[in-house]
N, C-alpha and C positions, 0 to 999 in steps of 0.2 A: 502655721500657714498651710493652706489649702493648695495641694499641689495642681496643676492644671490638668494633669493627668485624667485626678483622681474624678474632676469633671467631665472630663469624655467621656468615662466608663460610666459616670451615672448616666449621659447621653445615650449610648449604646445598650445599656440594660433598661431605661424606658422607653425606648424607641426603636420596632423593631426594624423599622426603614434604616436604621444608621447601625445595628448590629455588627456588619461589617466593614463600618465606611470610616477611612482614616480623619484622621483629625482637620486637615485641610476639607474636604469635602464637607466636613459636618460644621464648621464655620461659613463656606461658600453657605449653605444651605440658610443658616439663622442669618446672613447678611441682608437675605432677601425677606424676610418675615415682617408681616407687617408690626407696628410699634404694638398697639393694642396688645394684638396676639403674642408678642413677644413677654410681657407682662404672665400672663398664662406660664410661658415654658417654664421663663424661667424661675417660677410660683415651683412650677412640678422637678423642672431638673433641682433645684434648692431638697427636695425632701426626699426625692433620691439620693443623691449626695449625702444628707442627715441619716437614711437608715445604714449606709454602707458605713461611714465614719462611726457613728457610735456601734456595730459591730466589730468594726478592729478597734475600737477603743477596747471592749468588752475582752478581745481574742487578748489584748495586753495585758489584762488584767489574769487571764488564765480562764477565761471564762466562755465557751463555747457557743455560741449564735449563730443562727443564720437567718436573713431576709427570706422573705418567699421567693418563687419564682416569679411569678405575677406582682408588679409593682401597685398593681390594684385592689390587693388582696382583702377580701371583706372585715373589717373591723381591728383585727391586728395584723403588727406590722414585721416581726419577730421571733421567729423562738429562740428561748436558753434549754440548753438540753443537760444533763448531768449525767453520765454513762449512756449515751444515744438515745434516754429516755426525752421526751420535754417536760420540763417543769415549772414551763411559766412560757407566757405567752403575751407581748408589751404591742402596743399603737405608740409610734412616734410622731411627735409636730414639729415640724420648722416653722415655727408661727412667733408674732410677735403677742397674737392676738388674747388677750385674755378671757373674752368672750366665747372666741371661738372652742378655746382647751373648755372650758365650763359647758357648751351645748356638750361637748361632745366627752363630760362625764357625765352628763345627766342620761345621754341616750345610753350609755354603755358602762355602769354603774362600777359594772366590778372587773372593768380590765384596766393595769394602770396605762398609764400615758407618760411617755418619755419625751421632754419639751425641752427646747433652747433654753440659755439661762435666761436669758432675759425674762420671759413670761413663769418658767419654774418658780423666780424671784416672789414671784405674786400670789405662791401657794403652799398653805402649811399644811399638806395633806401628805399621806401614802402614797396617795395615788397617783400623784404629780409626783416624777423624779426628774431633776436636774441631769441634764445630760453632760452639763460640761462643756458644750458647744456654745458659741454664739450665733444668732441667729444672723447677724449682723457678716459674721465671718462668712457664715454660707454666702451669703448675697452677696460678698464682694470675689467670694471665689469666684461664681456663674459669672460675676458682670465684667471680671479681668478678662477671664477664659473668652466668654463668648463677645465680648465689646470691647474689650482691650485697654479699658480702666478699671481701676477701682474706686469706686464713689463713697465709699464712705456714708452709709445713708442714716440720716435724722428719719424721713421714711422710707424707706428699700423703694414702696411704689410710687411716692412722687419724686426723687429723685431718679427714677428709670424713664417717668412721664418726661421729668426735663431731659432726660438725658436724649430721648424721642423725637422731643419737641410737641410733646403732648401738652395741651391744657390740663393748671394742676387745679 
């Protein structure tokens, strides 16, 4: 389980409005968000969340990472270092998407891509690593934290529509 925490801080590292804003304030804040746009965040806080988890997964393993500073960071998402050197360099997805991981080996050939299980499931390649994560867990961490359910989602996005009161 996904502590609520560990959601705030992915909030406050992608957000530099909430850098310093307690947890109370950064709830007041998504309360007022509109549905559409809330869709968006929680797209972004979800893969914030995914790069920080699978680096402390990695730290448990004995294995040294770190995310960039810039949550935006051009093409990868990662480094593993081995004596302060880097020796690899990964792009993570929080995606269900299996289309989406495939544009985005074809644009970027030779870097791998570390993805939820769910969509890893769908790939016999090197390139595609299992993270160990579900993608499913991410989304229900953001939609506890910042909604104060967990939905359990068939699809993370029409079940956040209903949850809105969006048309699915």
């Amino acid at each position: 389980m996904i502590a609520a925490e560990d959601v705030f801080e992915s909030i406050r590292r992608g957000y530099n409005d909430f850098a310093q804003a307690s947890n109370e304030d950064i709830l007041s804040y998504f309360e007022d968000v509109d549905p559409d746009a809330m869709i968006g965040h929680v797209s972004n806080i979800k893969g914030i969340l995914f790069e920080q988890l699978y680096v402390d997964q990695l730290a448990e393993q004995g294995i040294h990472a770190e995310v960039f500073e810039a949550t935006n960071h051009p093409i990868v998402d990662i480094s593993i270092f081995d004596d302060g050197e880097v020796v690899s360099e990964l792009q993570l997805k929080a995606t269900d998407s299996v289309s989406y991981i495939n544009v985005t080996l074809e644009e970027h050939p030779d870097v791998a891509i570390v993805a939820t299980s769910e969509v890893a499931a769908h790939f016999d390649s090197e390139m595609v690593i299992d993270s160990g994560i579900s993608e499913a867990v991410l989304e229900d961490a953001v939609a506890e934290t910042l909604l104060g359910e967990v939905v359990n989602p068939v699809s993370p996005l029409s079940v956040l529509g209903w949850f809105f009161g969006l048309p699915l």
